[in-house]
N, C-alpha and C positions, 0 to 999 in steps of 0.2 A: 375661852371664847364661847360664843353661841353653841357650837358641835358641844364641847364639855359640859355647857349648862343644860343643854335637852339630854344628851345620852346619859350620863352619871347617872341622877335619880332613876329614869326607864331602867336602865341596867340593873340595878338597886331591885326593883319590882319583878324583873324578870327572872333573876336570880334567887328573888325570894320564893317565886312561882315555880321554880325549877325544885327547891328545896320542900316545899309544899308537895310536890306531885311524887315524891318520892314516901312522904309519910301516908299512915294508916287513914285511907280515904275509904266512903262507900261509893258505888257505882256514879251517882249522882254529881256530888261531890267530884269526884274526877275528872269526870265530864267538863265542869264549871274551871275546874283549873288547867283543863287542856285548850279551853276559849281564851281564859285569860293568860295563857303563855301565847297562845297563836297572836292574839291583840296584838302584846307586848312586843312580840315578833314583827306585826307588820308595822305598827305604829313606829318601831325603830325604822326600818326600811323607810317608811315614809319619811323622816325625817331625814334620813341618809340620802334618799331621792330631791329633798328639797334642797339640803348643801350642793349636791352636788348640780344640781341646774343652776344655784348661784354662781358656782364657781365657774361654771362652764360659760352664763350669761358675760361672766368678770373676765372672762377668758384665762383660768388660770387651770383650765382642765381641761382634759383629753380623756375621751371614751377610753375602756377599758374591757375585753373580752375576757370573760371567767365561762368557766362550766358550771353548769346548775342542771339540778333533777327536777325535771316539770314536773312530772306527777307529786314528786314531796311536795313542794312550791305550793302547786294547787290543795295540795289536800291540808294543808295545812294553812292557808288561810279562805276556802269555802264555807267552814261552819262558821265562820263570823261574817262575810260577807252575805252570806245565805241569810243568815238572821237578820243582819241589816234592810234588806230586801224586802225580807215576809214584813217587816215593821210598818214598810212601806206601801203594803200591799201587792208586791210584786214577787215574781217565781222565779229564782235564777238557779239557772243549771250552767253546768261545764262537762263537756266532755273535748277527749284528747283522742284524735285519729290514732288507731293502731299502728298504724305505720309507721307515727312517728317518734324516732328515739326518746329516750329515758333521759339521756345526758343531752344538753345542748349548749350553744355558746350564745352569751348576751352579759349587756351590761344593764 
């Protein structure tokens, strides 16, 4: 189906990016393949997010509560969104209230 034709290859790329980041990189370089896993990262999710409003449009889905760490979450996709941003001429920041937890529940 559709899920299998979009994920396969992203998987494919992200996997290879995970294999890349572990080899002999300089500073730089590092850098560029820690963007290019976070991409690949959300670009998956993004895709994961559109199935899943299809199905839910289709009524064939039901919300789902997980735990997730905000702070990873964010920090791992702000340098690319942040970059998108400057591209645009615009300054995006984030920040996360002290107060609040590290784990949270959402789908």
């Amino acid at each position: 189906g559709v899920s299998h034709d979009l994920r396969t290859p992203l998987n494919a790329i992200i996997g290879f990016t995970d294999l890349l980041a572990d080899s002999e990189l300089d500073a730089h370089q590092r850098e560029q393949v820690k963007l290019c896993q976070a991409a690949g990262r959300t670009l998956l999710g993004l895709i994961d997010t559109l199935l899943d409003l299809s199905r839910l449009k289709a009524g064939r889905m039901t919300l789902q509560k997980e735990a997730f760490l905000l702070r990873e979450f964010l920090a791992e996709r702000m340098p690319m969104l942040s970059q998108q941003a400057e591209d645009k001429g615009l300054n995006l920041q984030c920040s996360v209230d002290n107060g609040l937890p590290d784990r949270l529940q959402g789908d």
